[in-house]
N, C-alpha and C positions, 0 to 999 in steps of 0.2 A: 399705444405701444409702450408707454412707459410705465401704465398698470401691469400690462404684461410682464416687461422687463425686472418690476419691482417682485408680483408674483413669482417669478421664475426664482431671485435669489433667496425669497423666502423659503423656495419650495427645498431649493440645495442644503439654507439651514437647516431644516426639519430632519431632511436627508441624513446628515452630518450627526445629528444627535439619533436619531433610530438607527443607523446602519454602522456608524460609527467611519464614515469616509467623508472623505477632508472633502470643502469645498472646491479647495485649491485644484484636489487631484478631478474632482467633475469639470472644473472649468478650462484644464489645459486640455483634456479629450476634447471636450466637446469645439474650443480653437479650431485644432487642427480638422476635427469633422466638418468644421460650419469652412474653412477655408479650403477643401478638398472640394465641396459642395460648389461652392464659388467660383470655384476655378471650372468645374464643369459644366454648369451656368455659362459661363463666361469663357469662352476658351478662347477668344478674340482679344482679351484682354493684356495687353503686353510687359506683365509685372508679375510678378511671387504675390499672392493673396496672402497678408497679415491678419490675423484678426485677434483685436483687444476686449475685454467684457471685465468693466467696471464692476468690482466686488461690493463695492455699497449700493450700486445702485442696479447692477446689471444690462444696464446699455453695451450693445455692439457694436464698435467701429467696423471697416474693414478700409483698409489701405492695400494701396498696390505697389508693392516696392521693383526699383530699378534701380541698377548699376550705373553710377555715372561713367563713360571708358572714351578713351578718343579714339577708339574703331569699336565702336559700337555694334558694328558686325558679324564680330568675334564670337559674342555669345547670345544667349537669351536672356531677356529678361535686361537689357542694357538702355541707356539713351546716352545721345552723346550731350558733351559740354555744353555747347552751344541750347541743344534744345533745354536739360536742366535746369541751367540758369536763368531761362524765361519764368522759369515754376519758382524755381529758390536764386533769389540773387546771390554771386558768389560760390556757390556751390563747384567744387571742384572733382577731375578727375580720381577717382578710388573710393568717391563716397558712394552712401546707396541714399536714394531721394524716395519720402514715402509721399502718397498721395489719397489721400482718403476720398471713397466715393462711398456714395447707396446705392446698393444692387436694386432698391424697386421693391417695391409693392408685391409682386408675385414673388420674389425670392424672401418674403418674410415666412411662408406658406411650408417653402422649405426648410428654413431655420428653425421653424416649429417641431418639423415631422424630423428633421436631424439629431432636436433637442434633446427628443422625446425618446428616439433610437440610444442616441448614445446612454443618460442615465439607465434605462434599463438593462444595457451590454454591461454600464459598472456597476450595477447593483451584482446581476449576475456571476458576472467576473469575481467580484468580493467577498460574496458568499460561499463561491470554487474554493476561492484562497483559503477562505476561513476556515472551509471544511478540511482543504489539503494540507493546511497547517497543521491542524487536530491529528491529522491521519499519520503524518510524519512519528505523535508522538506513541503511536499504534503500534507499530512495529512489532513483531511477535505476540498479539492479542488474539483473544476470540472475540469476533465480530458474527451478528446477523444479519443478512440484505434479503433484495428479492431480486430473482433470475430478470433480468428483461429482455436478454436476448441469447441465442446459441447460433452457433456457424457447425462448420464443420470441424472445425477444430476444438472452438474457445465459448468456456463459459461468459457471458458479460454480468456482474452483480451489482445491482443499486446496493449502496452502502450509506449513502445520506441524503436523502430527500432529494433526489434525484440530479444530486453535484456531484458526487463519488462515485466514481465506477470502479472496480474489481477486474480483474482479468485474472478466470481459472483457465491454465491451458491445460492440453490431454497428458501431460506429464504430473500434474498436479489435481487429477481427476480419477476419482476411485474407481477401479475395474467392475460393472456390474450396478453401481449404482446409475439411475435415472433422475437426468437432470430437463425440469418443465418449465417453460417463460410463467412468471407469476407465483413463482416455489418461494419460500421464506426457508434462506437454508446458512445454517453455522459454517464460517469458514476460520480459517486460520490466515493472519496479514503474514506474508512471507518477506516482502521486500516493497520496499516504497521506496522510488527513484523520483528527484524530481533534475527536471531538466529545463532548456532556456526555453521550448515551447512548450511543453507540456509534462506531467506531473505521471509515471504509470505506478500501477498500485497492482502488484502479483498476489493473489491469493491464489490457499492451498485446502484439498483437502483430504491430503494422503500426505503431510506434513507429520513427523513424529510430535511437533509443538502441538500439533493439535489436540492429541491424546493426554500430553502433557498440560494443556490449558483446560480440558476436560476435566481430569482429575483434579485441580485444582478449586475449579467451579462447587463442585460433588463433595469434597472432602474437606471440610473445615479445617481440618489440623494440620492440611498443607499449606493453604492459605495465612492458617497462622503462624507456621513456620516451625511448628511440633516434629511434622514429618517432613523427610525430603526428600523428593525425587530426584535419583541420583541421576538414570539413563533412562530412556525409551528406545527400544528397534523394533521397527515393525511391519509388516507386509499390508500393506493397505487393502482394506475389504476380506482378508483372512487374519490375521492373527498378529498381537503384540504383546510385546515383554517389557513390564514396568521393575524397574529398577527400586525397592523406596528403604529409607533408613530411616530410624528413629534413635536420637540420641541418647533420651529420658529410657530406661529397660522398661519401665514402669507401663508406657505405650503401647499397645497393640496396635503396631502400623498396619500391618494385613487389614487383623479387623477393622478398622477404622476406615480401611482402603473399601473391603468388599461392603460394609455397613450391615444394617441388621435384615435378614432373610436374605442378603445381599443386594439391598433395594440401591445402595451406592454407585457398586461397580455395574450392575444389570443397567440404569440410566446410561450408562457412558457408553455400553454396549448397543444399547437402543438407538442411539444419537448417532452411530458407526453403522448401523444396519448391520446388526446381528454379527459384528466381529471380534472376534475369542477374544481373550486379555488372559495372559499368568503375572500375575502380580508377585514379585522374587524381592524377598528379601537381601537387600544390599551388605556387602562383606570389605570391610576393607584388605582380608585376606582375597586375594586374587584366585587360588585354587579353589578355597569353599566357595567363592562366588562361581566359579565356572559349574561348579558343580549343582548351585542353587538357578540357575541359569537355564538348565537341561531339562528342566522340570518340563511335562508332570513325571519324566523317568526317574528310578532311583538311580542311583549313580554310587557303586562302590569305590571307586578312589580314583583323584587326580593328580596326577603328578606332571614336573616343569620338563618338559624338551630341551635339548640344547637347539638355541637360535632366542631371537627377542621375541618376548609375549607369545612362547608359544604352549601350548599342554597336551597331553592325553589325557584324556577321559573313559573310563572302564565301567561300562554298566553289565547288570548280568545276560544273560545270552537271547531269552525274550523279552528285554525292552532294549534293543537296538534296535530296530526300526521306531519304537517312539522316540527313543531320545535323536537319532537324524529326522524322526518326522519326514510325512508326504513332501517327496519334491526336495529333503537335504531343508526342509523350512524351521525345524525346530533349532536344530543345531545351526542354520543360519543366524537367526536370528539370536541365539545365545554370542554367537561369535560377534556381532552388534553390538552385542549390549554389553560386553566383555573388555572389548577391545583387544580380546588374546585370539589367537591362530586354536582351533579344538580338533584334535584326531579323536574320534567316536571311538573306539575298540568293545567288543565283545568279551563277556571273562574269560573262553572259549580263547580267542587269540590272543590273549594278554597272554595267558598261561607259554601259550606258546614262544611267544618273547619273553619268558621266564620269569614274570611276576608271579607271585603268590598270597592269596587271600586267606582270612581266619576262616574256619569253618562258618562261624557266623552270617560271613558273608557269601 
């Protein structure tokens, strides 16, 4: 037994330098297991099961503690005066008397398969941590996993060797795409909560971060901080509108965005399953932005509303349905990316609220 017991604290040190978990914290789990263990063993046994495990050497005690009380009646787990004091001479009421026994030969059988139980729960356990640690620092990342499960509702995604899970729900799940158990598929981390019993991890992939972590991946000069994405709005599985600035004139942000033959922006597009992108040059004029927003329409002039952030927008008489686009989607999404209120008008009805354009236009 004391090979064993010697073994065992070797095995913790070993444990302690590969996994990087304290002895300490193996040996207070494992206490309280090998004394719950004990107690069910032993349910006739009339005392709180203690259990000590000598750190040098790993030897088990176990003790059976009781309340000394002069109505021993009162509770469990008590003896009165009278009997304690046969065990401990002296011994008075309000103390607790321990009394060390051996469970026996067949309860070593146990202690083994408990041992054995409990380090691989903390290995496990640590490895959780370690990864939900990581993950905290994730938070708005692109991340790859693999599907392992779907419901009716919710995607489930392994996200790290099988300790992380992912939760896509139908809110945060593209219209149209097809989602398969065993898929290796990019998501976006929305939000990491952690809580007293567990850790949940919301991924997205009708997230605008995502298009936005896309292009970053794609385009080196946003990465290095050349170009900036100002905003994203976008309709998940049909269409988005990137925002981007470059400060240097010298930049071709567009070019730089779409890449050469357009191999940049068609990647991001591929990775979306086939959904449009208009990449809009960012203004810090508000009205030429709205205007650069509307795309691919031309837009002859914007001007401010009275009320906050609001404008009209005047394009000529056949591209008003491009510029509201299928479904009110183009001008939706300018209005996104804007942050201003947009009334579409027609040059046709402008006229008629008595604006006037150069012949040019």
């Amino acid at each position: 037994m004391e090979k064993i017991e010697n073994e065992f604290i070797s095995a913790l040190d070993d444990l302690e330098k590969e996994k990087g978990i304290s002895k300490e914290s193996f040996m207070e789990v494992l206490k309280s297991a090998l004394a719950l263990a004990c107690r069910r063993q032993f349910p006739d046994k009339n005392g709180e099961v203690d259990v000590t495990i000598d750190e040098d050497t790993g030897k088990i005690s176990y003790f059976l503690v009781r309340h000394v009380s002069d109505n021993p009646e009162e509770g469990e787990y008590t003896v009165s005066v009278e009997d304690a004091q046969k065990i401990v001479p002296g011994i008075e009421a309000g103390q607790d008397i321990r009394e060390e026994f051996v469970p026996g030969n067949d309860f070593s059988r146990i202690a083994a398969q408990t041992a054995k139980q409990v380090i691989l729960q903390k290995i496990h356990e640590s490895e959780r941590e370690s990864s939900l640690n990581e993950m905290s620092g994730r938070e708005g990342e692109l991340m790859s996993g693999v599907i392992r499960k779907i419901d009716q509702k919710n995607v489930y995604i392994d996200l790290g060797k099988g300790q992380v899970e992912g939760v896509m729900v139908t809110a945060d799940q593209v219209p149209g795409e097809r989602y398969n158990v065993n898929d290796t598929i990019r998501v976006f981390v929305k939000k990491v909560r952690s809580g007293y019993k567990n850790t949940s991890i919301t991924v997205s992939r009708t997230s605008p971060g995502l298009v936005r972590k896309l292009f970053e991946e794609e385009v080196p000069e946003i990465k290095q901080g050349q170009i900036q994405i100002k905003e994203v709005s976008r309709d998940p599985g049909s269409r988005s509108k990137v925002a981007i600035y470059a400060a240097d004139p010298r930049i071709d942000a567009i070019g730089a965005c779409v890449g050469n033959k357009g191999a940049r922006v068609n990647a991001i597009v591929e990775e979306l399953n086939g959904e449009k992108i208009d990449i809009i040059p960012w203004s810090e004029n508000p009205l030429e932005f709205i205007a650069k927003a509307l795309s691919p329409a031309k837009v002859l002039m914007v001007t401010e509303l009275e009320g906050e952030k609001s404008a009209m927008a005047i394009v000529p008489d056949d591209k008003l349905s491009l510029a509201i686009g299928k479904d009110g989607q183009n001008a939706r999404l300018a209005v996104r990316l804007t942050g201003w209120k947009i009334d579409v008008k027609s040059k046709s009805a402008a006229e008629k609220l008595g604006y006037t354009f150069d012949e040019e236009n």
